[in-house]
VMD Tcl script that builds the backbone (N, CA, C; Angstrom):
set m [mol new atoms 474]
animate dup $m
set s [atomselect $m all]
$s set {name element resname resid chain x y z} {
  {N N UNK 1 A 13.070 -22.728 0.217}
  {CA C UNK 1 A 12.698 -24.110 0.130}
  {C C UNK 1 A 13.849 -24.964 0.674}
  {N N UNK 2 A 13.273 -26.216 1.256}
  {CA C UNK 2 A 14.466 -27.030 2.187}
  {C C UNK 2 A 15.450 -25.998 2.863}
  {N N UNK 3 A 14.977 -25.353 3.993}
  {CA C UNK 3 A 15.860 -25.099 4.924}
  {C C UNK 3 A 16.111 -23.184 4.423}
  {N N UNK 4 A 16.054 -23.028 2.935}
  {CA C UNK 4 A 16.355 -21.124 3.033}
  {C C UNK 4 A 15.249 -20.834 2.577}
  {N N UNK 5 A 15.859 -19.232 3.018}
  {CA C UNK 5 A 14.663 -18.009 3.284}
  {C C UNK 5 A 15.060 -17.474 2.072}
  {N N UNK 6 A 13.904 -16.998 1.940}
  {CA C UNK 6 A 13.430 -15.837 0.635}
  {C C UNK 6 A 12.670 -14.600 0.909}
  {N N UNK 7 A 13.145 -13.394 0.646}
  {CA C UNK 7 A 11.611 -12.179 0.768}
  {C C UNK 7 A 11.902 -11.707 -0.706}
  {N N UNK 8 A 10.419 -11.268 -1.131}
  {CA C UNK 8 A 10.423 -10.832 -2.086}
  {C C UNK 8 A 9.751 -9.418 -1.670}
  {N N UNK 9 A 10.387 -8.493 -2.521}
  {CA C UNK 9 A 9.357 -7.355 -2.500}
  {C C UNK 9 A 9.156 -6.803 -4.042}
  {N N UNK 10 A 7.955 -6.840 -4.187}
  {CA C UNK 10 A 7.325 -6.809 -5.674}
  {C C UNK 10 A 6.314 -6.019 -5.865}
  {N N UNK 11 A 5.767 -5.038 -6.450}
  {CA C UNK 11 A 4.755 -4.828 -6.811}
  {C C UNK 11 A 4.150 -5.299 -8.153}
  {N N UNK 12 A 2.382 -4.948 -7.840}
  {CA C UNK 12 A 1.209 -5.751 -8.887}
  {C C UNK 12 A 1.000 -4.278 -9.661}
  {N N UNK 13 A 0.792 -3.015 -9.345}
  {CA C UNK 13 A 0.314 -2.272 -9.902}
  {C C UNK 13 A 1.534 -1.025 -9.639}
  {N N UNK 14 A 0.781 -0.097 -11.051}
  {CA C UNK 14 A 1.658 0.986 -10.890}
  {C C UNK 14 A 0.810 2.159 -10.771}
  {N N UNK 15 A 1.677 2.870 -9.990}
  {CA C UNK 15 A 0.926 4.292 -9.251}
  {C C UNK 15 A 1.808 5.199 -9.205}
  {N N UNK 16 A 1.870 6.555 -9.391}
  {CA C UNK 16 A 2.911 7.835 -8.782}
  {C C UNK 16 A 2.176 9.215 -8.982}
  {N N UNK 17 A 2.497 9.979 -7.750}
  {CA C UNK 17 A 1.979 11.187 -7.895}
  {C C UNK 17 A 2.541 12.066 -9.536}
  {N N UNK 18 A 3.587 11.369 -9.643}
  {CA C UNK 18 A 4.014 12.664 -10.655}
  {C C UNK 18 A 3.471 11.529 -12.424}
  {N N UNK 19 A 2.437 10.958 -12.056}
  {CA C UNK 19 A 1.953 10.340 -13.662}
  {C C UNK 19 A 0.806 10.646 -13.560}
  {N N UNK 20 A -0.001 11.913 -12.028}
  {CA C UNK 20 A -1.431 12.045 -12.426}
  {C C UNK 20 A -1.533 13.205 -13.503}
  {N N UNK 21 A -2.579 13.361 -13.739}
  {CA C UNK 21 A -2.396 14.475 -14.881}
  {C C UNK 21 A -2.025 15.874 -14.480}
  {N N UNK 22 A -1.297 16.563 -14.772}
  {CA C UNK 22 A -1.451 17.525 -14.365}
  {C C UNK 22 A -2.307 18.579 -14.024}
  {N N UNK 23 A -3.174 18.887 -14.888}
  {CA C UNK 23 A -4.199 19.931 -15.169}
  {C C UNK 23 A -5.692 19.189 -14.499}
  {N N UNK 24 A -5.731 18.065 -14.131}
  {CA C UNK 24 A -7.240 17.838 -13.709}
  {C C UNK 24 A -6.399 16.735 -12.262}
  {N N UNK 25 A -5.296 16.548 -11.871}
  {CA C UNK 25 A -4.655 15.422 -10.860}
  {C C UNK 25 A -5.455 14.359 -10.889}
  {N N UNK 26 A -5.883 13.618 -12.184}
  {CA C UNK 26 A -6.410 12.340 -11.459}
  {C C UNK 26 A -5.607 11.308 -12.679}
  {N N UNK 27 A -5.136 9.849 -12.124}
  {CA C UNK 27 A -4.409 9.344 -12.556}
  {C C UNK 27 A -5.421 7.841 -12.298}
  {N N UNK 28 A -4.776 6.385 -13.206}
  {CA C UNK 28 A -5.666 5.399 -13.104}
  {C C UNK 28 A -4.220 4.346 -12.074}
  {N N UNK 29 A -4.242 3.394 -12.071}
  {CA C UNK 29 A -3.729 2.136 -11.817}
  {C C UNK 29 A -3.225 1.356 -13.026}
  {N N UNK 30 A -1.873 0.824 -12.982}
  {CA C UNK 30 A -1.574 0.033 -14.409}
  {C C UNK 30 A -1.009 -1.015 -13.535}
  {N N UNK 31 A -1.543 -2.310 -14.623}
  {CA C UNK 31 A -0.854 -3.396 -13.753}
  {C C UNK 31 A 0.357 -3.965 -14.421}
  {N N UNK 32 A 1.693 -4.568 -13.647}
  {CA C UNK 32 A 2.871 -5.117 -14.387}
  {C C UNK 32 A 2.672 -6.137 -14.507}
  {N N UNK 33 A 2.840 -6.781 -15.827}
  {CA C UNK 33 A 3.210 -8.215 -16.261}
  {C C UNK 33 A 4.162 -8.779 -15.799}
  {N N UNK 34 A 4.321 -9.096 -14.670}
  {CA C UNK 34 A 5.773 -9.847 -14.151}
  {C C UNK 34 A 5.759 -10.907 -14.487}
  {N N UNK 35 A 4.765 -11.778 -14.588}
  {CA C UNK 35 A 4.100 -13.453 -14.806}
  {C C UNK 35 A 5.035 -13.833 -13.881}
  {N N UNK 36 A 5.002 -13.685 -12.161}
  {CA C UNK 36 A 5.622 -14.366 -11.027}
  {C C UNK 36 A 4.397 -15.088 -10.544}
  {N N UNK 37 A 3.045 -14.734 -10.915}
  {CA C UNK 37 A 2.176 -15.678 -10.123}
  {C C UNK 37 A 2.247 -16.726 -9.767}
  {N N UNK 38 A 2.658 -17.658 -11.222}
  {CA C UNK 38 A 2.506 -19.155 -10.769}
  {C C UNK 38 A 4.144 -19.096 -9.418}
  {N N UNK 39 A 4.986 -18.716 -9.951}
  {CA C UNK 39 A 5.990 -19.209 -8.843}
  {C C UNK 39 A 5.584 -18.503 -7.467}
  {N N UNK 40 A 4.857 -17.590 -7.478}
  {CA C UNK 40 A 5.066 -17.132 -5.710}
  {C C UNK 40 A 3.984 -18.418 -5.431}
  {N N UNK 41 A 2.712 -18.373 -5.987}
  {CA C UNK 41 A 1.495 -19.332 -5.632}
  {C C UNK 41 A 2.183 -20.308 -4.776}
  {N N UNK 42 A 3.225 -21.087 -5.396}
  {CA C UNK 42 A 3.851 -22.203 -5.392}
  {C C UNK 42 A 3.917 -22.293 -4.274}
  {N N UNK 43 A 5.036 -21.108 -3.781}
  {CA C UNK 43 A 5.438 -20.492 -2.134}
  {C C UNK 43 A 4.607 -20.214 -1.508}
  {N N UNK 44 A 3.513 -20.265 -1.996}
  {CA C UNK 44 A 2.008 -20.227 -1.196}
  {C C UNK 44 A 1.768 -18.470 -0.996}
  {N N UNK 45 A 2.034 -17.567 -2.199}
  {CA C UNK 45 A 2.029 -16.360 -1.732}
  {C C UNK 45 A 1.251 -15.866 -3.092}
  {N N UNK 46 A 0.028 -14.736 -2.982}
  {CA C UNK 46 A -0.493 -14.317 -4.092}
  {C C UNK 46 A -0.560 -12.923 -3.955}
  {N N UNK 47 A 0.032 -12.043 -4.654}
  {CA C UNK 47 A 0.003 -11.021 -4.555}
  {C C UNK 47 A -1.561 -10.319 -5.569}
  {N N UNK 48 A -2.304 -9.270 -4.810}
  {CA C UNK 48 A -3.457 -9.077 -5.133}
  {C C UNK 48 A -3.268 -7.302 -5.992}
  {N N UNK 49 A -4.255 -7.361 -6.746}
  {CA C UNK 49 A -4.102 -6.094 -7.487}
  {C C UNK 49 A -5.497 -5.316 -7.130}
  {N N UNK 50 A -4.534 -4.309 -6.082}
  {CA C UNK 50 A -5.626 -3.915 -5.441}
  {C C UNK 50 A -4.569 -2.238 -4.588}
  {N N UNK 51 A -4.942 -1.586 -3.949}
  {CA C UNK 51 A -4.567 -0.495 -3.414}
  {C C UNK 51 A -4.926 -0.700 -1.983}
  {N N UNK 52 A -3.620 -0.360 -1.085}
  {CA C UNK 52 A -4.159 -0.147 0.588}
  {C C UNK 52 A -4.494 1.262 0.360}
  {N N UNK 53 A -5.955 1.374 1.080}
  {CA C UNK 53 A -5.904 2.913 1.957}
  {C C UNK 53 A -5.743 2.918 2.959}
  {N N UNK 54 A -5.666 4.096 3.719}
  {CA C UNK 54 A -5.184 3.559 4.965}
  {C C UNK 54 A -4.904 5.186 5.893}
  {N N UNK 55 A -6.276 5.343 7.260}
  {CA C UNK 55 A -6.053 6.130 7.691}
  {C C UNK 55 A -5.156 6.779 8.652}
  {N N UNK 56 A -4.084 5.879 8.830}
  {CA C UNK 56 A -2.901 5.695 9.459}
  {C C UNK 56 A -1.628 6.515 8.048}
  {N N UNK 57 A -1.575 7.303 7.779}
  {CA C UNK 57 A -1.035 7.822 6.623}
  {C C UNK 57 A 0.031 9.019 6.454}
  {N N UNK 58 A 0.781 8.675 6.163}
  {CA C UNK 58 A 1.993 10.309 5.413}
  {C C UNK 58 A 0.841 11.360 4.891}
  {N N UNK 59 A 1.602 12.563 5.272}
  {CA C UNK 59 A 1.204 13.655 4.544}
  {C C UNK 59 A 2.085 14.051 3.746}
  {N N UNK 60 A 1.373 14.871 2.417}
  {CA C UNK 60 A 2.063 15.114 1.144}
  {C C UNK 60 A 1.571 16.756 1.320}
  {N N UNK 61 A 2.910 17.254 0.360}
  {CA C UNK 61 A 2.221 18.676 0.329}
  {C C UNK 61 A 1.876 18.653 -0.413}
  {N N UNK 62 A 1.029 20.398 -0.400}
  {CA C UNK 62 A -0.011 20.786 -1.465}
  {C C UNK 62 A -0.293 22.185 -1.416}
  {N N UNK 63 A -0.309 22.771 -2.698}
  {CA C UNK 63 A -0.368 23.876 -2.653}
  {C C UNK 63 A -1.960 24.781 -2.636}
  {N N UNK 64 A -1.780 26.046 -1.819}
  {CA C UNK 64 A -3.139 26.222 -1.121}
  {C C UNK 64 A -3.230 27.737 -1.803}
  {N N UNK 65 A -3.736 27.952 -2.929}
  {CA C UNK 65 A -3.575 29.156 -3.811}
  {C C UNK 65 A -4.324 30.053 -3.022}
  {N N UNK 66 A -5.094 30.164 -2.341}
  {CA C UNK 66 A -6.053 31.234 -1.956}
  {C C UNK 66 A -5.816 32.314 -1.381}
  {N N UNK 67 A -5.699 33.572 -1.848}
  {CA C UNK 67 A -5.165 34.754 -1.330}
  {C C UNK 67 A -3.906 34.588 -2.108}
  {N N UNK 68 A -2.500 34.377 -0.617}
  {CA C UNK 68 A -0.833 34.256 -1.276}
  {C C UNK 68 A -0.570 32.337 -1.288}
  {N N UNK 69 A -0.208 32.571 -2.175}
  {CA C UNK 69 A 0.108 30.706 -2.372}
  {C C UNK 69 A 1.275 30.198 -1.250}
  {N N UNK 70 A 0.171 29.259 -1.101}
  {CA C UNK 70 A 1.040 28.876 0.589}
  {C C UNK 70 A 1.558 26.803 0.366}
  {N N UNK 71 A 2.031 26.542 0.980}
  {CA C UNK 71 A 2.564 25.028 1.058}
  {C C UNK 71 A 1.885 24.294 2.368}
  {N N UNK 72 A 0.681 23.579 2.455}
  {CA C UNK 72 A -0.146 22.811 3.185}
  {C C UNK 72 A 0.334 21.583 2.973}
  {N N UNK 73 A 0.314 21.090 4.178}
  {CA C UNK 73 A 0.748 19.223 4.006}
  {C C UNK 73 A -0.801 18.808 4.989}
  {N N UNK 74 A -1.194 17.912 3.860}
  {CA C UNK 74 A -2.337 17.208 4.243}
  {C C UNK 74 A -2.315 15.430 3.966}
  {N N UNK 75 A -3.352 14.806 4.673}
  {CA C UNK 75 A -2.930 13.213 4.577}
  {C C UNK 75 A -3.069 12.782 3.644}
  {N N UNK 76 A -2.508 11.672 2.974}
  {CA C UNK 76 A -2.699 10.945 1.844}
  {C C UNK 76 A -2.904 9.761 1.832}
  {N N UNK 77 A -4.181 8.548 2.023}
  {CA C UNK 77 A -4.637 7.662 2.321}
  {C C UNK 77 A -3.538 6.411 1.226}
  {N N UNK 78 A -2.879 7.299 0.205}
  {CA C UNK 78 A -2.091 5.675 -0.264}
  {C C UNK 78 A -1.075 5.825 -0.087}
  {N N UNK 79 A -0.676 6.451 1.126}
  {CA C UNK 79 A 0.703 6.383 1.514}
  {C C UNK 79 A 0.702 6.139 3.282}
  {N N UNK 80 A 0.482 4.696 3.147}
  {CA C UNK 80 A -0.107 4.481 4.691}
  {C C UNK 80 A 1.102 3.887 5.292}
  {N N UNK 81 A 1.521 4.830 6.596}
  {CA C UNK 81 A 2.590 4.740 7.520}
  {C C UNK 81 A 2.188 3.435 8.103}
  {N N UNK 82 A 3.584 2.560 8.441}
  {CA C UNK 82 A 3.084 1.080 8.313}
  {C C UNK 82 A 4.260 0.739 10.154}
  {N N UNK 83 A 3.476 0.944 11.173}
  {CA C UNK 83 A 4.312 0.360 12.566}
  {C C UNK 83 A 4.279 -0.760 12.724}
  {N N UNK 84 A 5.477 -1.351 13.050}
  {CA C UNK 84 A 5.820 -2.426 12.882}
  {C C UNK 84 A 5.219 -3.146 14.495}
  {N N UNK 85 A 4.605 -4.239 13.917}
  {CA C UNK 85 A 4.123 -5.031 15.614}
  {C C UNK 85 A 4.714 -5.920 15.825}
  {N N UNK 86 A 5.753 -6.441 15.049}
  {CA C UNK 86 A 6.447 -8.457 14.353}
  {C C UNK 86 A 7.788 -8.264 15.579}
  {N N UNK 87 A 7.713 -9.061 16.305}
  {CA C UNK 87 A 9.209 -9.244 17.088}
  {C C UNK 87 A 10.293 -9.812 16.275}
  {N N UNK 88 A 9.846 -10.332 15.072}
  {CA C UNK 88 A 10.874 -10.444 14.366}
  {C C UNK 88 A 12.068 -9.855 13.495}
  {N N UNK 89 A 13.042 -10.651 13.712}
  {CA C UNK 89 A 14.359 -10.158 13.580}
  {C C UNK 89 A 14.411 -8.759 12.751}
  {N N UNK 90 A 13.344 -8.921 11.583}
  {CA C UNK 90 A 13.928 -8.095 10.493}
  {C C UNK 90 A 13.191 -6.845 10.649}
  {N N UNK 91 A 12.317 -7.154 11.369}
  {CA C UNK 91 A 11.335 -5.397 11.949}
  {C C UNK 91 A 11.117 -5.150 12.860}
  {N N UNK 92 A 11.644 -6.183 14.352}
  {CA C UNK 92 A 11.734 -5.271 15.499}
  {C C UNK 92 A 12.689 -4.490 15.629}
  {N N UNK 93 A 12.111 -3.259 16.555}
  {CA C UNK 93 A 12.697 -1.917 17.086}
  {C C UNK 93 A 12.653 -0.939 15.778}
  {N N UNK 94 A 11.860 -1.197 14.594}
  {CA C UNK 94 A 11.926 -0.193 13.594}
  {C C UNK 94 A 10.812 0.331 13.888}
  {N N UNK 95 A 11.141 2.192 13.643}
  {CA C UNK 95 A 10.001 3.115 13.241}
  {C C UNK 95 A 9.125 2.685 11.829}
  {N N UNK 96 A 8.541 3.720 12.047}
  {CA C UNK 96 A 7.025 3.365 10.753}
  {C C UNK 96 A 7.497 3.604 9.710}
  {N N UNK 97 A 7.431 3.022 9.203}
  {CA C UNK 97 A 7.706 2.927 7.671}
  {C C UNK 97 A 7.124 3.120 6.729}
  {N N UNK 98 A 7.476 4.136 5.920}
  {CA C UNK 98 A 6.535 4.985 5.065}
  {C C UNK 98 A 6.338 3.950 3.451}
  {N N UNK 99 A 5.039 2.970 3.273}
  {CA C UNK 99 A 4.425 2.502 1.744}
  {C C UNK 99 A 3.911 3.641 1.072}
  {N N UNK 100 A 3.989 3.269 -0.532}
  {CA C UNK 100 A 3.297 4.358 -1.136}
  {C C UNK 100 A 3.018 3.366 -2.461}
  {N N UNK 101 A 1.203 3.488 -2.181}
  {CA C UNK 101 A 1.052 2.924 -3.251}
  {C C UNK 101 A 0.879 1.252 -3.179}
  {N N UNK 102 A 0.781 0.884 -2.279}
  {CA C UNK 102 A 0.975 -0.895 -1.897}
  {C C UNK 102 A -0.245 -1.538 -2.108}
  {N N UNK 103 A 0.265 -2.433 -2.119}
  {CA C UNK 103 A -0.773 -3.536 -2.819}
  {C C UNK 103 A -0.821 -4.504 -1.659}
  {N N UNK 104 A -1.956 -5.362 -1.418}
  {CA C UNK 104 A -1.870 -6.270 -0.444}
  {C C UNK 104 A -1.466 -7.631 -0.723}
  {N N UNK 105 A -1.093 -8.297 0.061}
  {CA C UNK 105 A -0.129 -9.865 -0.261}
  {C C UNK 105 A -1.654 -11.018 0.397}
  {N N UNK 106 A -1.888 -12.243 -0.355}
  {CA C UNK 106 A -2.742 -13.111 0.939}
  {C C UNK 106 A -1.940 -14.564 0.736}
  {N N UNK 107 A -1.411 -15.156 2.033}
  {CA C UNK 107 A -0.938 -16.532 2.118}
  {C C UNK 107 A -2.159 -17.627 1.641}
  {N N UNK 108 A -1.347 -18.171 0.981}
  {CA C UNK 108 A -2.403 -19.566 -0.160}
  {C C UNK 108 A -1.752 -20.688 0.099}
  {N N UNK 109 A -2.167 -21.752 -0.020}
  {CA C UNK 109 A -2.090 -22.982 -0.352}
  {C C UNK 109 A -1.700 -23.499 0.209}
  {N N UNK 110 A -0.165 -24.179 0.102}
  {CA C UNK 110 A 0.724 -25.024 0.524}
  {C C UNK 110 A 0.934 -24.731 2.262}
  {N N UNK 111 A 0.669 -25.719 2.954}
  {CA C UNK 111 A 0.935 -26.017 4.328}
  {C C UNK 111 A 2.371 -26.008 4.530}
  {N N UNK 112 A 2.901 -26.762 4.025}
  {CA C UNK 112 A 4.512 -27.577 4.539}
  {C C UNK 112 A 5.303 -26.215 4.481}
  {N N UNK 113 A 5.032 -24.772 3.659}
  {CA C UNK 113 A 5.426 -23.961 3.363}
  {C C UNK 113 A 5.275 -22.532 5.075}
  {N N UNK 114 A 6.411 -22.382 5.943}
  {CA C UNK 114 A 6.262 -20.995 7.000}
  {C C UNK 114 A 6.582 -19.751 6.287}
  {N N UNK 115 A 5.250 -19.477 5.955}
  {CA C UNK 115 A 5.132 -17.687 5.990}
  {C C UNK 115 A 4.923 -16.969 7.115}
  {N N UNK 116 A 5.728 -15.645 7.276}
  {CA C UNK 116 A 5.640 -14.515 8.177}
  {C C UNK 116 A 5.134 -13.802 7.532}
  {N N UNK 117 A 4.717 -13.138 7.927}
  {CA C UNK 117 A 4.115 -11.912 7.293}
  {C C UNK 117 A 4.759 -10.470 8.206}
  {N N UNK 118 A 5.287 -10.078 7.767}
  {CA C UNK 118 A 6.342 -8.775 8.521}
  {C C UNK 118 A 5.568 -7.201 8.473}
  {N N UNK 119 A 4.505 -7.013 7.975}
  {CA C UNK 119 A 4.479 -5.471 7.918}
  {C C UNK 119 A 2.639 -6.086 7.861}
  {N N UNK 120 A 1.874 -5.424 8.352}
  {CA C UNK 120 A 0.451 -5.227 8.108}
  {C C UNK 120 A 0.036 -3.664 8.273}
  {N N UNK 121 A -0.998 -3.253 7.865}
  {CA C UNK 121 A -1.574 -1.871 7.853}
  {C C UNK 121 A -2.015 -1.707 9.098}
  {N N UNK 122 A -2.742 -0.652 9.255}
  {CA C UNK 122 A -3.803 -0.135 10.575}
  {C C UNK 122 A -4.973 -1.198 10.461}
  {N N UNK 123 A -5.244 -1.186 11.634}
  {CA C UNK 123 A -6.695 -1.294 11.512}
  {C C UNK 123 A -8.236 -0.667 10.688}
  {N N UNK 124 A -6.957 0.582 10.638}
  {CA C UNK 124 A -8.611 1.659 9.659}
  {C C UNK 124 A -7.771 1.610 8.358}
  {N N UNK 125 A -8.030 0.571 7.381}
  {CA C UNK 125 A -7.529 0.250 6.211}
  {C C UNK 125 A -8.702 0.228 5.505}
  {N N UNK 126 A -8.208 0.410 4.145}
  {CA C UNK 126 A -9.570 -0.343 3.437}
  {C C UNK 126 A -8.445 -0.927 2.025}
  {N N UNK 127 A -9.180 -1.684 0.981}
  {CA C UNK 127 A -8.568 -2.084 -0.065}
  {C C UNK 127 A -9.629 -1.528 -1.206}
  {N N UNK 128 A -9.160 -1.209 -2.326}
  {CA C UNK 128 A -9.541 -0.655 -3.680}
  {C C UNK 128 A -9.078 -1.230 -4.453}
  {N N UNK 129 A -9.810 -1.845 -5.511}
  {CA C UNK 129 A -9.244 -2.954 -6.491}
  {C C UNK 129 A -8.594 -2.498 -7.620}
  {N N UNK 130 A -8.110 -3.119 -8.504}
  {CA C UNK 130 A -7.947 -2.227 -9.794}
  {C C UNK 130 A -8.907 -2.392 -10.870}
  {N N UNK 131 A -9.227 -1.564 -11.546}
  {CA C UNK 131 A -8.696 -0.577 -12.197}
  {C C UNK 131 A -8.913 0.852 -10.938}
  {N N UNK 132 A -7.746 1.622 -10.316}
  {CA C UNK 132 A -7.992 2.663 -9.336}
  {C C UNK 132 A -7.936 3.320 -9.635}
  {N N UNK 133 A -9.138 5.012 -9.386}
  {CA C UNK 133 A -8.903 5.561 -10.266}
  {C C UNK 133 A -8.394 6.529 -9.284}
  {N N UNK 134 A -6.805 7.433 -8.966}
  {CA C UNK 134 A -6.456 7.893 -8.430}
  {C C UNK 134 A -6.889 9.730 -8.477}
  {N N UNK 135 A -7.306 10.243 -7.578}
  {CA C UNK 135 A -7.453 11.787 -7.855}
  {C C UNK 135 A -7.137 12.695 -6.741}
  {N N UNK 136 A -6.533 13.385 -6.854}
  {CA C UNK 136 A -5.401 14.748 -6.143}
  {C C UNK 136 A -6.085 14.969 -4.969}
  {N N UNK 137 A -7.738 15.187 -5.672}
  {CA C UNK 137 A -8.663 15.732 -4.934}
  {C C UNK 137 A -9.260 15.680 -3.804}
  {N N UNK 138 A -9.233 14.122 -3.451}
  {CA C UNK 138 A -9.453 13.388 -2.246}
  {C C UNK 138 A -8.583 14.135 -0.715}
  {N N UNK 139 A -7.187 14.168 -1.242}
  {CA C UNK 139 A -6.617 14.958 0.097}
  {C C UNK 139 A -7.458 16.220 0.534}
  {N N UNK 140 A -8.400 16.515 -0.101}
  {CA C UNK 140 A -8.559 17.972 0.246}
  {C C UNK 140 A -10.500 17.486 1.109}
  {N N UNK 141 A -10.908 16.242 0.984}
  {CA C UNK 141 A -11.959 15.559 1.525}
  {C C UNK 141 A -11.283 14.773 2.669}
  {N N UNK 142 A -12.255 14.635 3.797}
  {CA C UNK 142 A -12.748 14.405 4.609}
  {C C UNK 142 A -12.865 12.372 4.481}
  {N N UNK 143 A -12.064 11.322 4.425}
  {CA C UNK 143 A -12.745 10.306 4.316}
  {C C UNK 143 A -13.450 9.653 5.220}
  {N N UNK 144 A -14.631 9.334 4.856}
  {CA C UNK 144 A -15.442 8.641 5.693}
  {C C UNK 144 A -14.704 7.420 6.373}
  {N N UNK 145 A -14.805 7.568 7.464}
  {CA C UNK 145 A -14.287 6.474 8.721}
  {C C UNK 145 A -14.824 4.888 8.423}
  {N N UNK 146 A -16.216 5.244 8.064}
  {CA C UNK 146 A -16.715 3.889 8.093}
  {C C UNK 146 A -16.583 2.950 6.620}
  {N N UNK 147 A -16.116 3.205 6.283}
  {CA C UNK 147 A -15.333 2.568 4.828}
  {C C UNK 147 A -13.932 2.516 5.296}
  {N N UNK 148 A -13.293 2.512 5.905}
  {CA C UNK 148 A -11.851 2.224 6.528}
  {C C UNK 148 A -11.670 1.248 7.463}
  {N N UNK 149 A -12.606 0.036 7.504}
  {CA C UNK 149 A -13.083 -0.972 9.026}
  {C C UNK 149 A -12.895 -2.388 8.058}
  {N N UNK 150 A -11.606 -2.329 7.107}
  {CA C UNK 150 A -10.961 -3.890 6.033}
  {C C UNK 150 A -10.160 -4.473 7.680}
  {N N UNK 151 A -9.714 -3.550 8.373}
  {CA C UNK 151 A -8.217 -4.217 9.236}
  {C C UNK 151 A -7.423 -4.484 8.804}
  {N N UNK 152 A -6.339 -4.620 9.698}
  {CA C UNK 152 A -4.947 -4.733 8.749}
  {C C UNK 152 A -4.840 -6.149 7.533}
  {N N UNK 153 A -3.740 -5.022 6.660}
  {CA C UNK 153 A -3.541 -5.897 5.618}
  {C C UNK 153 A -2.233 -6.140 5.147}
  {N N UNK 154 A -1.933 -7.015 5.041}
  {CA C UNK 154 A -0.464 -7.878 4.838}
  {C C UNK 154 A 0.181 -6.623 3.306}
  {N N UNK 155 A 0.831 -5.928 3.889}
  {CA C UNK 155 A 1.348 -5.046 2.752}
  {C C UNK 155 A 2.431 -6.078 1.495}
  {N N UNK 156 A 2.653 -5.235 0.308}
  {CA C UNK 156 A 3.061 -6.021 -1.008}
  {C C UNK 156 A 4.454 -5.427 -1.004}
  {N N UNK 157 A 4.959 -4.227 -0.954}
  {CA C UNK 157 A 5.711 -3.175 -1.342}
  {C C UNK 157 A 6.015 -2.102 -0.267}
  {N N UNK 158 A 7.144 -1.756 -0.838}
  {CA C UNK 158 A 7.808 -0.190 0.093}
  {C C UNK 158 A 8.505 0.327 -0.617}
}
mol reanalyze $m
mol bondsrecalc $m
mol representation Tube
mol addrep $m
């Protein structure tokens, strides 16, 4: 405000491979009480509680028991590799940058206020709201393409 810069990087929800369950891998979405809403709003910034997918994505390993137990790395739609397109200062000439778990950001309100927006997803994105219900299982499916056509989305987190 008047003349300085601010970035925030924050997340709305909580996610990690190692809080799904073990014995069945499926895990939910928890959201943090930060109560920053009203002040980012202000800055004209609302962070949304919601999940990028995103077929632009890191692979995670995974273990492939059948026969001798082997180590497979397959994609993982919430860990969407994020290339940078912004000529700006703070992300040109960087490689992709690995999110996990991100939430999407949307610019609100206030005019008098210049937002950049520095990192967006693929084009074959989609968003999932919360409550998400996360499961292991999905890497081992096929996601349908045509549920991945949100376009890029202003990422929350890294």
């Amino acid at each position: 405000m008047k003349g300085g810069k601010v970035i925030w990087l924050v997340e709305s929800l909580s996610a990690e491979l190692d809080s799904l369950d073990k014995t069945t891998g499926v895990g939910i979405t928890k959201d943090y009480p930060l109560n920053l809403n009203d002040i980012l709003f202000k800055y004209g910034v609302r962070i949304n509680y919601n999940l990028i997918q995103d077929l632009q994505c890191h692979l995670i390993p995974l273990m492939n028991v059948e026969g001798s137990p082997q180590q497979e790395f397959r994609p993982w739609i919430y860990f969407p590799l994020i290339i940078p397109n912004s000529t700006h200062p703070i992300v040109n000439n960087l490689n992709a940058i690995l999110f996990r778990f991100t939430n999407s950001i949307d610019t609100v309100g206030s005019k008098d206020i210049k937002k950049t927006i520095l990192l967006t997803s693929s084009p074959y994105s989609r968003l999932v709201h919360h409550i998400v219900r996360i499961n292991l299982q999905q890497v081992r499916e096929e996601p349908n393409k045509e549920l991945f056509q949100n376009g890029n989305q202003a990422g929350g987190n890294a």
